[in-house]
CHARMM internal coordinates of N, CA and C (Angstrom, degrees):
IC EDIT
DIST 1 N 1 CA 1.4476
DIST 1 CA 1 C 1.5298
ANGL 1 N 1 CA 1 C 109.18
DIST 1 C 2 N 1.0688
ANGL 1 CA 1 C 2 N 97.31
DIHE 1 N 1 CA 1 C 2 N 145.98
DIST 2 N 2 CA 1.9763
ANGL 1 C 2 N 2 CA 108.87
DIHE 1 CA 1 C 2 N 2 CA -172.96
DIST 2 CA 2 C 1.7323
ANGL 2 N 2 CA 2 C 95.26
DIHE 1 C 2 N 2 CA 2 C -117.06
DIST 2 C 3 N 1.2577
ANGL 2 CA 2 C 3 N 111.81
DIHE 2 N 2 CA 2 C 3 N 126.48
DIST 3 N 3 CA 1.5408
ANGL 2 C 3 N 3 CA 110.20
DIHE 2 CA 2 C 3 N 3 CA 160.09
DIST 3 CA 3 C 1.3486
ANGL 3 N 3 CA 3 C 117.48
DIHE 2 C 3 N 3 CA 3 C -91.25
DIST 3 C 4 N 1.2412
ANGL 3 CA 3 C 4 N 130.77
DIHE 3 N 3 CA 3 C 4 N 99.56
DIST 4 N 4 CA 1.4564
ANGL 3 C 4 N 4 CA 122.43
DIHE 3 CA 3 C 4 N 4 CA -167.38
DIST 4 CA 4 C 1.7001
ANGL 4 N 4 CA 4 C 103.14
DIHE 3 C 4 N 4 CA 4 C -114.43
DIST 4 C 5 N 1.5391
ANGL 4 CA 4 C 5 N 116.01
DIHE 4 N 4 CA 4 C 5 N 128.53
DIST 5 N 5 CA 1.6177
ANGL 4 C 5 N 5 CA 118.98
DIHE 4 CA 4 C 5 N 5 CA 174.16
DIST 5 CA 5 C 1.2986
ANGL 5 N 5 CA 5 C 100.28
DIHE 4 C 5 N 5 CA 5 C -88.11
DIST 5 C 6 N 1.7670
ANGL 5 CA 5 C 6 N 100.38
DIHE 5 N 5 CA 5 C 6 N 159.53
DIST 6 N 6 CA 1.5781
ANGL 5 C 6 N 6 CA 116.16
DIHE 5 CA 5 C 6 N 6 CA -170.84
DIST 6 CA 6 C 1.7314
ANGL 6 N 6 CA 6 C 94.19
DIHE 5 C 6 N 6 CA 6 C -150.31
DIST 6 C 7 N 1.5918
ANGL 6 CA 6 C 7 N 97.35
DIHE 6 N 6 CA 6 C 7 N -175.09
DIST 7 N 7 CA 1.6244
ANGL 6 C 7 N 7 CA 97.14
DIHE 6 CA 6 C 7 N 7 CA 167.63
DIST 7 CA 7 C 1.6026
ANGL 7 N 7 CA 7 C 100.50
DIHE 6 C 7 N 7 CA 7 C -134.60
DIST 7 C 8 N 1.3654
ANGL 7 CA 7 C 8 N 78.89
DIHE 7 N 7 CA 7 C 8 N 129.73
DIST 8 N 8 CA 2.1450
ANGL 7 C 8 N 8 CA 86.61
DIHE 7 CA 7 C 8 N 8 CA 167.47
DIST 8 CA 8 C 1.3055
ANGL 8 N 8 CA 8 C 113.04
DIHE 7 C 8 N 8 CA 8 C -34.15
DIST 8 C 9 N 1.4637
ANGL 8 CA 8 C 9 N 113.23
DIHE 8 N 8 CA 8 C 9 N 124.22
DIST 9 N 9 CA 1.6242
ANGL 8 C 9 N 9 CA 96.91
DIHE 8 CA 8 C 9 N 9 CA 165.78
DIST 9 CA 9 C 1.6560
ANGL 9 N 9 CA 9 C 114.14
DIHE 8 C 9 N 9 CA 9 C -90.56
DIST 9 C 10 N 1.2078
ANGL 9 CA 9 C 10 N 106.07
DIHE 9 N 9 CA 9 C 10 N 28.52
DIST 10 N 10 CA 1.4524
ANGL 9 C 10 N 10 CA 118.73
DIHE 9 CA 9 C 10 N 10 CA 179.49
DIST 10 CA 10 C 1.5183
ANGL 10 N 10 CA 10 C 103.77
DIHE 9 C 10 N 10 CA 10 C -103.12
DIST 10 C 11 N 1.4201
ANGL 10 CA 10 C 11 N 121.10
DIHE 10 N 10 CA 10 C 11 N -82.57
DIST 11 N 11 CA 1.5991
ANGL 10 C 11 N 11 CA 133.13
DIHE 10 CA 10 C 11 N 11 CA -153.43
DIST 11 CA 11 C 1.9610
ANGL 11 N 11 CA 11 C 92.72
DIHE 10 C 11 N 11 CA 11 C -109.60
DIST 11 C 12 N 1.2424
ANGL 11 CA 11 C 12 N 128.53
DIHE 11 N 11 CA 11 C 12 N -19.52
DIST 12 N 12 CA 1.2144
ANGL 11 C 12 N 12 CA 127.28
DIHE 11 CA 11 C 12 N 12 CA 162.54
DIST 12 CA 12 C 1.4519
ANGL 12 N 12 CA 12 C 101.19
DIHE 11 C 12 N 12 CA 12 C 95.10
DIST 12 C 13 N 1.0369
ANGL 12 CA 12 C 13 N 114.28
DIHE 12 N 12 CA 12 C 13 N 32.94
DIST 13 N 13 CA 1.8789
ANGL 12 C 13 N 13 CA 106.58
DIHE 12 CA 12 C 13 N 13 CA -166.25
DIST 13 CA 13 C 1.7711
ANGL 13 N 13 CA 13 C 96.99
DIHE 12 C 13 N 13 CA 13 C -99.96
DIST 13 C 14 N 0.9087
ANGL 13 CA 13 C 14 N 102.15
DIHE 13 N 13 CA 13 C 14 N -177.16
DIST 14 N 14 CA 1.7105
ANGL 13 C 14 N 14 CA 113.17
DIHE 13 CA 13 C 14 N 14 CA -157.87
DIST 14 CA 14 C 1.9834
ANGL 14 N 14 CA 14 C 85.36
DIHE 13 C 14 N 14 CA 14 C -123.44
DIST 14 C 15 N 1.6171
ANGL 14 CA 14 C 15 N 104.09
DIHE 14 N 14 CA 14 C 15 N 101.18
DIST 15 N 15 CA 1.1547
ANGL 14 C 15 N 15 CA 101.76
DIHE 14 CA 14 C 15 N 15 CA -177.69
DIST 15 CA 15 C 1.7992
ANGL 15 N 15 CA 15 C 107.80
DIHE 14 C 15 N 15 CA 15 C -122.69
DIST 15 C 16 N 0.6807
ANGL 15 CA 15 C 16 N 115.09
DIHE 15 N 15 CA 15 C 16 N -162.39
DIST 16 N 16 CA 1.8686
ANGL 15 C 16 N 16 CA 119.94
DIHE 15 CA 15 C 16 N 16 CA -161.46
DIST 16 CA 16 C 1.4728
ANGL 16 N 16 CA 16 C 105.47
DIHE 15 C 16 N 16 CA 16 C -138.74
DIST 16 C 17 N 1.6372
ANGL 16 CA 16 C 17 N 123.05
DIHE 16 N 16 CA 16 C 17 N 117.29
DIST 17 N 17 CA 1.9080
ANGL 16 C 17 N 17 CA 111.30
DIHE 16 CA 16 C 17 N 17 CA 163.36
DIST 17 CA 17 C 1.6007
ANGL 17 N 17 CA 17 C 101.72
DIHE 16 C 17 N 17 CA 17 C -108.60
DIST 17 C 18 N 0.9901
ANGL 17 CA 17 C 18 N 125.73
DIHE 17 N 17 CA 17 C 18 N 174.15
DIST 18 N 18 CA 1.0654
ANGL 17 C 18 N 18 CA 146.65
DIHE 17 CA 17 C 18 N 18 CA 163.91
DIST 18 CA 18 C 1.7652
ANGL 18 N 18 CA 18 C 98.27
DIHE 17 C 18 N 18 CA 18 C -91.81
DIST 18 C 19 N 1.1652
ANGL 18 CA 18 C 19 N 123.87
DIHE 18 N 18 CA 18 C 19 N 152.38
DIST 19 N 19 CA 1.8870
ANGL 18 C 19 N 19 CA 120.44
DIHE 18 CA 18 C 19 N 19 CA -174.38
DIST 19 CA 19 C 1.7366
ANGL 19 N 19 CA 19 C 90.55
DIHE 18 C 19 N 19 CA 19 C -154.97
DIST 19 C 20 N 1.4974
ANGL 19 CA 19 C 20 N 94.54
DIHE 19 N 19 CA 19 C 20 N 119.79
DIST 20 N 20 CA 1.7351
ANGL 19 C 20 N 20 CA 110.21
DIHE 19 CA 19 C 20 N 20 CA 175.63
DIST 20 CA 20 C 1.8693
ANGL 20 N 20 CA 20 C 90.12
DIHE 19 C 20 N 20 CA 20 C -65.83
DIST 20 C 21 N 1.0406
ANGL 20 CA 20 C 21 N 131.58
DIHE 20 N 20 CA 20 C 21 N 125.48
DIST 21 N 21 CA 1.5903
ANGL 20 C 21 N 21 CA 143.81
DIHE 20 CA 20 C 21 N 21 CA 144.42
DIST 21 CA 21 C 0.8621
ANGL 21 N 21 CA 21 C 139.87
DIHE 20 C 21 N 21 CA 21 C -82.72
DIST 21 C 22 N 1.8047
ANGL 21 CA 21 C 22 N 104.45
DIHE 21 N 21 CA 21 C 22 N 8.08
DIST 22 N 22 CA 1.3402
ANGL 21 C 22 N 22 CA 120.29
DIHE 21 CA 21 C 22 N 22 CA 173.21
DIST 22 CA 22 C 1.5045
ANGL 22 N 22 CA 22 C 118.91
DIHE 21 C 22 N 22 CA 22 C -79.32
DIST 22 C 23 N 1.5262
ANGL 22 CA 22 C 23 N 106.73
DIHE 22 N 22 CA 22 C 23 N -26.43
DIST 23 N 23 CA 1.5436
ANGL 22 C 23 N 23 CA 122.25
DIHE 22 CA 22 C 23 N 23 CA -175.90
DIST 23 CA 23 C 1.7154
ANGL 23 N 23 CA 23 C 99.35
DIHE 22 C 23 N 23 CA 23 C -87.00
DIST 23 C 24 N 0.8657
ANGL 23 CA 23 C 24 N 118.36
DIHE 23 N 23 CA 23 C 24 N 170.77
DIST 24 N 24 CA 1.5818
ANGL 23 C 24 N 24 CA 148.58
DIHE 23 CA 23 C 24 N 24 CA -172.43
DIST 24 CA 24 C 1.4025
ANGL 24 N 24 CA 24 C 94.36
DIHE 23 C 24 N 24 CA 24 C -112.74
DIST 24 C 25 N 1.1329
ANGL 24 CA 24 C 25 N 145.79
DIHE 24 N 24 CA 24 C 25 N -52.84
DIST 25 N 25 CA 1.5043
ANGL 24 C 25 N 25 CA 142.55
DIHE 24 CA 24 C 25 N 25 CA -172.79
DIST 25 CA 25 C 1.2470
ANGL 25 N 25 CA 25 C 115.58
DIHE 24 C 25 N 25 CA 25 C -175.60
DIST 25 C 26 N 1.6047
ANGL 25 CA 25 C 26 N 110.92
DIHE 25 N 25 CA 25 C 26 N 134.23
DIST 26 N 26 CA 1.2010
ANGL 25 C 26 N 26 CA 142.97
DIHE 25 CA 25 C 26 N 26 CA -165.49
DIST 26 CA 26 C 1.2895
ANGL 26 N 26 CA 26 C 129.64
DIHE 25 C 26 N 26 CA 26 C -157.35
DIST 26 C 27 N 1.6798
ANGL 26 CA 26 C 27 N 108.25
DIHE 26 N 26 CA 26 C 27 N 128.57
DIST 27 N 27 CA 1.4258
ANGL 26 C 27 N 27 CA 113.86
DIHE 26 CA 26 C 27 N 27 CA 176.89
DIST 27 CA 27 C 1.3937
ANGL 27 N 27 CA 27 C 105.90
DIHE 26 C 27 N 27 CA 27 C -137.87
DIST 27 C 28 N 1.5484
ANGL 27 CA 27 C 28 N 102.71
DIHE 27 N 27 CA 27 C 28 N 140.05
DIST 28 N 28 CA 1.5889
ANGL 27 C 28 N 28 CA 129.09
DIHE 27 CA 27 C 28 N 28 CA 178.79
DIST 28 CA 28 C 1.2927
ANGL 28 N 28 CA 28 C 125.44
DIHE 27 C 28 N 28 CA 28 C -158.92
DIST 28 C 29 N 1.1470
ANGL 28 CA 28 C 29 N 109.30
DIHE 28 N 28 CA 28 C 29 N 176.29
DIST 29 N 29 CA 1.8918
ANGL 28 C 29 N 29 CA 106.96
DIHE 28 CA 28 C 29 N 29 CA -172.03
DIST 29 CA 29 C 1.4595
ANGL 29 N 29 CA 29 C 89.91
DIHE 28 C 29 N 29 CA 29 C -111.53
DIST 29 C 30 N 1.7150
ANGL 29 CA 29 C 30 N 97.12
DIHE 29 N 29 CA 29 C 30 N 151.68
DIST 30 N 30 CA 1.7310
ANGL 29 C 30 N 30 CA 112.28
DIHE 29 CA 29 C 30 N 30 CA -179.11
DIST 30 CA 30 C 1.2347
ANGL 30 N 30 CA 30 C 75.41
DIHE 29 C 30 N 30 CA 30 C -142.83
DIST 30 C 31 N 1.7237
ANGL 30 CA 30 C 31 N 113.21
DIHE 30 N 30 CA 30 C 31 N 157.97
DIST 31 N 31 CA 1.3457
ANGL 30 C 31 N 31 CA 132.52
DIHE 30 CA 30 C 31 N 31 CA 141.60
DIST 31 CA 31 C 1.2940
ANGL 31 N 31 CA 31 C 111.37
DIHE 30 C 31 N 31 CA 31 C -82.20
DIST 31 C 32 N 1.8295
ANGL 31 CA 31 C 32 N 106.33
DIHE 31 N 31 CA 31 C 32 N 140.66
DIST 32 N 32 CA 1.5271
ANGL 31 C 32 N 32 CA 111.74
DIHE 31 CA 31 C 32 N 32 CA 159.46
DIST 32 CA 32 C 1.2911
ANGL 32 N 32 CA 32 C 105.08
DIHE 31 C 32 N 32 CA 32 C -36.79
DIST 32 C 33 N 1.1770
ANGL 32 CA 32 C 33 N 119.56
DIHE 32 N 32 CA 32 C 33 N -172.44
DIST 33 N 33 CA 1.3275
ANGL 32 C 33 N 33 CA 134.09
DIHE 32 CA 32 C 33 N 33 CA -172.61
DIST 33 CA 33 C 1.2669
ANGL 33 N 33 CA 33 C 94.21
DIHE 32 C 33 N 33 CA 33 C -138.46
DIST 33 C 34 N 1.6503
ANGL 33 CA 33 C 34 N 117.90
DIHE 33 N 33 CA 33 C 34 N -37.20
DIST 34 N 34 CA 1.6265
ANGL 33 C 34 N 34 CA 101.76
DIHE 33 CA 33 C 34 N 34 CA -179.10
DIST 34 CA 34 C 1.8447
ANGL 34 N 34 CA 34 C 113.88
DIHE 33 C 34 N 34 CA 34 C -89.02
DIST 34 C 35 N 0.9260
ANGL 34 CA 34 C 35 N 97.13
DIHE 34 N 34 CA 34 C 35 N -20.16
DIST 35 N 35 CA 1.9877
ANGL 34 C 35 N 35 CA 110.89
DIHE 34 CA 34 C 35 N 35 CA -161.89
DIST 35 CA 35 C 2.0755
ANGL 35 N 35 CA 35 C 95.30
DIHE 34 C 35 N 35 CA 35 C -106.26
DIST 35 C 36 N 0.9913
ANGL 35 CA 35 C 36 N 103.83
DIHE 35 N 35 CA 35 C 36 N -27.92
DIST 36 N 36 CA 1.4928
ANGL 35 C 36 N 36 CA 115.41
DIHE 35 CA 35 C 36 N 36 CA -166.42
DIST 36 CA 36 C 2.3026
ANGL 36 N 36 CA 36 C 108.04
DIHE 35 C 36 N 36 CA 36 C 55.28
DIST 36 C 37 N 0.9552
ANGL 36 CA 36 C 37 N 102.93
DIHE 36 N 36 CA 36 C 37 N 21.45
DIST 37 N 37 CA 1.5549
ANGL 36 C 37 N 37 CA 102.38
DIHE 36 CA 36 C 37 N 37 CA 148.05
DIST 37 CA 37 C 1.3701
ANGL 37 N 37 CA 37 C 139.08
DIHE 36 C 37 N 37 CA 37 C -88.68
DIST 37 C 38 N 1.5785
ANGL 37 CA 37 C 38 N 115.32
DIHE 37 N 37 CA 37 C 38 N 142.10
DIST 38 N 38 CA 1.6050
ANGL 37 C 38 N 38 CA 111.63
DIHE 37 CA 37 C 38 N 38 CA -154.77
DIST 38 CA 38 C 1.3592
ANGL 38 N 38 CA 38 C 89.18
DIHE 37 C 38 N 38 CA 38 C -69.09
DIST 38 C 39 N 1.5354
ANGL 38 CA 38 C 39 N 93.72
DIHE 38 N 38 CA 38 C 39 N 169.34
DIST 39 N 39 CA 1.4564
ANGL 38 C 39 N 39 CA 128.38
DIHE 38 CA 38 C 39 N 39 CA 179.90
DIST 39 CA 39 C 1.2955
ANGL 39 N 39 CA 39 C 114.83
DIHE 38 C 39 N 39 CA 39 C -156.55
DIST 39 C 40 N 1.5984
ANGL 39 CA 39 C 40 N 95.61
DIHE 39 N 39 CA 39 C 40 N 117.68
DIST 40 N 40 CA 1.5780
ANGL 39 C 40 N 40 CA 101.03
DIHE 39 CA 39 C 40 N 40 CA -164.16
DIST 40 CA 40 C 1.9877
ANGL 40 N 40 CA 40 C 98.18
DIHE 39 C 40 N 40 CA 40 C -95.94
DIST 40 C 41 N 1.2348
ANGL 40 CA 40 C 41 N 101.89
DIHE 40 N 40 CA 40 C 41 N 130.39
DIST 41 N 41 CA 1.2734
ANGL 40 C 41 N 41 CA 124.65
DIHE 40 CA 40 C 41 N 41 CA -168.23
DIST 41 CA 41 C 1.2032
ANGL 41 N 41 CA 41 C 105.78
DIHE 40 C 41 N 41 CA 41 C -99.32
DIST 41 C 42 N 1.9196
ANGL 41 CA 41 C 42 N 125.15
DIHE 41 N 41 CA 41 C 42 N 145.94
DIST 42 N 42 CA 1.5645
ANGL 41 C 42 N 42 CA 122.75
DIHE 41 CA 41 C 42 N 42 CA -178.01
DIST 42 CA 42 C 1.4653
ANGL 42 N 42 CA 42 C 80.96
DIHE 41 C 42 N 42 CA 42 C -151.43
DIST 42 C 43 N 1.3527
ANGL 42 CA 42 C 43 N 105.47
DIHE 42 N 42 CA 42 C 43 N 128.76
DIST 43 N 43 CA 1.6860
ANGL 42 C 43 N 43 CA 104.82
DIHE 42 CA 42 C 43 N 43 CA 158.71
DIST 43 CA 43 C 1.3145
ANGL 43 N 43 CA 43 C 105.09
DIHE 42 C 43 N 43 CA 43 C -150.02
DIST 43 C 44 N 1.2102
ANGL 43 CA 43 C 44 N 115.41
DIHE 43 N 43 CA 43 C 44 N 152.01
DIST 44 N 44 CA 1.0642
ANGL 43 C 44 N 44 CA 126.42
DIHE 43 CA 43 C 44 N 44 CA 176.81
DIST 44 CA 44 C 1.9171
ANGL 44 N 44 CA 44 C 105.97
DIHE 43 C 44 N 44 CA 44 C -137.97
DIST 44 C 45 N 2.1468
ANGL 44 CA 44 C 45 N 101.82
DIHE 44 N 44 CA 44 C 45 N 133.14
DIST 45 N 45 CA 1.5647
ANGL 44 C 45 N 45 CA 102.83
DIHE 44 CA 44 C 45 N 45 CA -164.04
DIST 45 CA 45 C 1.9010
ANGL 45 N 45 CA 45 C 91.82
DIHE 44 C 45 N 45 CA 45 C -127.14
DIST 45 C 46 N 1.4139
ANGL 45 CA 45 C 46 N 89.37
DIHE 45 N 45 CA 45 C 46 N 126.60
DIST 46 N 46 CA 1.5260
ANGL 45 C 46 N 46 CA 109.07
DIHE 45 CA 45 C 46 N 46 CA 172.14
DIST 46 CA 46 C 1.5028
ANGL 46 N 46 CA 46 C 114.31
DIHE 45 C 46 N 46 CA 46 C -104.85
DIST 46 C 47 N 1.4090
ANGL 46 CA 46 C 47 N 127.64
DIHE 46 N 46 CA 46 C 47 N 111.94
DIST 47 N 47 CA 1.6041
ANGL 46 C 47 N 47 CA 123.56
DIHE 46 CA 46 C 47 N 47 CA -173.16
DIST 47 CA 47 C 0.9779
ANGL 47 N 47 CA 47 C 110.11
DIHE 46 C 47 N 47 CA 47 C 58.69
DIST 47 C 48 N 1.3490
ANGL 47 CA 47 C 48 N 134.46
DIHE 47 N 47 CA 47 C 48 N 37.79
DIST 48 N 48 CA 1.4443
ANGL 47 C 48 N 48 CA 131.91
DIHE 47 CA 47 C 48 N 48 CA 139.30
DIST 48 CA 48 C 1.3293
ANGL 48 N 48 CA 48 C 79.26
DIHE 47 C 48 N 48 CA 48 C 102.66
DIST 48 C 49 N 1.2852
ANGL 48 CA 48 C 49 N 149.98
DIHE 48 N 48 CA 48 C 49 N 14.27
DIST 49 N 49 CA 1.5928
ANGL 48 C 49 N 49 CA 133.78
DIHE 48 CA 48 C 49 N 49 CA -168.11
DIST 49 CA 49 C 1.8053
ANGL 49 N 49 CA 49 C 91.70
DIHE 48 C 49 N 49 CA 49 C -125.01
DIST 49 C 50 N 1.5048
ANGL 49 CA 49 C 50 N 118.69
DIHE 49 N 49 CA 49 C 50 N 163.44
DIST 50 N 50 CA 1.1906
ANGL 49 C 50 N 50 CA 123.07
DIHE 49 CA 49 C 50 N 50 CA 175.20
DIST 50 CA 50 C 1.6413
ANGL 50 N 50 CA 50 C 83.57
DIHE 49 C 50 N 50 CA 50 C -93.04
DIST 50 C 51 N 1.1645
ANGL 50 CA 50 C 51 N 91.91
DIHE 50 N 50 CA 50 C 51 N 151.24
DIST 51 N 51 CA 1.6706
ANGL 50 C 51 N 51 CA 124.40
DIHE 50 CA 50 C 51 N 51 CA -169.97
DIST 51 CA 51 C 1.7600
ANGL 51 N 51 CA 51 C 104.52
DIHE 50 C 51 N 51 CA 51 C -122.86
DIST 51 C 52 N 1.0664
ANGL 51 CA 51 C 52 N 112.15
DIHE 51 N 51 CA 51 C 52 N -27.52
DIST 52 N 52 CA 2.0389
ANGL 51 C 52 N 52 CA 106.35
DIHE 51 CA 51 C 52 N 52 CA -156.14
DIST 52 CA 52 C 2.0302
ANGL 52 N 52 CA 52 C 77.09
DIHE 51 C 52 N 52 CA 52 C 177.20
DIST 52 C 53 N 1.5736
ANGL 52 CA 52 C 53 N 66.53
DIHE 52 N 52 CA 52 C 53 N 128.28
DIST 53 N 53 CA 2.0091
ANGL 52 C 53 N 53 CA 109.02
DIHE 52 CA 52 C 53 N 53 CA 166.43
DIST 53 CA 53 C 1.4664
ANGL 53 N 53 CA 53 C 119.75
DIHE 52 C 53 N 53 CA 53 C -150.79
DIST 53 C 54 N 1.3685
ANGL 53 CA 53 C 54 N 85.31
DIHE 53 N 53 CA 53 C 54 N 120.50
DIST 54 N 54 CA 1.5906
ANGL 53 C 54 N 54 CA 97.03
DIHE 53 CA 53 C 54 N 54 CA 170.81
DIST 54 CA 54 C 1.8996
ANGL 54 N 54 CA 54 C 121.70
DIHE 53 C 54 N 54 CA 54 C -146.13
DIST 54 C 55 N 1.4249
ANGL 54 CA 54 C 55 N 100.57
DIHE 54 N 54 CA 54 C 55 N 110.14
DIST 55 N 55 CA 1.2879
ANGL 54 C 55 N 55 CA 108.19
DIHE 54 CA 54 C 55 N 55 CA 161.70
DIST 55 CA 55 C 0.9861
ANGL 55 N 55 CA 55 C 111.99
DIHE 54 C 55 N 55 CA 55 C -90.54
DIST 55 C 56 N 2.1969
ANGL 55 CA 55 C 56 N 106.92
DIHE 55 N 55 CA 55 C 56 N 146.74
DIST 56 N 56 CA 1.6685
ANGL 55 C 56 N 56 CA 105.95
DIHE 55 CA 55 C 56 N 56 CA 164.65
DIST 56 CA 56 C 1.3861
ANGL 56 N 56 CA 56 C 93.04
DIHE 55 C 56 N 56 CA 56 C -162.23
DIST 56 C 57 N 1.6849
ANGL 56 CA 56 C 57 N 95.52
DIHE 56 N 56 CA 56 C 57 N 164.30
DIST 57 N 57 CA 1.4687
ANGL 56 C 57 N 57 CA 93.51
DIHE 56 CA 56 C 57 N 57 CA -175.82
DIST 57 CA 57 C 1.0944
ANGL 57 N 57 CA 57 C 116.61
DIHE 56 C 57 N 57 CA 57 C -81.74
DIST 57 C 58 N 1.7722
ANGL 57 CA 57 C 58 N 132.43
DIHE 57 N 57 CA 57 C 58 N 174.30
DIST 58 N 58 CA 1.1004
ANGL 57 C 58 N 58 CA 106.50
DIHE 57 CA 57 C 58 N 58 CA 177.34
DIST 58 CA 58 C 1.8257
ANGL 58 N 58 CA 58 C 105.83
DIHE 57 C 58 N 58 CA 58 C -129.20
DIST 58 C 59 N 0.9964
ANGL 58 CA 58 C 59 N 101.33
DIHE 58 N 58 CA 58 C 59 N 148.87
DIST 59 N 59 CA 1.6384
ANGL 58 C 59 N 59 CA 107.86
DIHE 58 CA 58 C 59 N 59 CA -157.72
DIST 59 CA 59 C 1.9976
ANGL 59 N 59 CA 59 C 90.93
DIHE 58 C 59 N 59 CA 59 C -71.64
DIST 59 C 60 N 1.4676
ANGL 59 CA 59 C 60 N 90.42
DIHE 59 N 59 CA 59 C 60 N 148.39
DIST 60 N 60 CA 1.4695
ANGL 59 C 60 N 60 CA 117.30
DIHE 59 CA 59 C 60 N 60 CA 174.13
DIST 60 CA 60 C 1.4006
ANGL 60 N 60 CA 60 C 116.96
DIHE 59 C 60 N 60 CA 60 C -131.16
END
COOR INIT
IC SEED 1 N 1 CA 1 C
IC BUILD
């Protein structure tokens, strides 16, 4: 597991995920933790390292 920080693209806060590094690439929705709005998540992990991050909101 990789702990990698980001910023809400909602309320802008400086929040923390936990990221499985077992996968090669992955996308899913998390709630902020501070705002509780989804956040659609894309990562992709090369050698056990995160390679590519991207949070965004997702339109409703």
């Amino acid at each position: 597991m990789i702990e990698h920080y980001f910023t809400c693209p909602y309320c802008w806060q400086n929040i923390s995920m936990l990221i499985d590094n077992s996968l090669t690439s992955q996308t899913f929705i998390e709630d902020c933790e501070v705002c509780c709005n989804p956040i659609q998540v894309s990562v992709k992990i090369s050698d056990s390292e995160l390679s590519d991050f991207q949070a965004d909101s997702i339109e409703q």
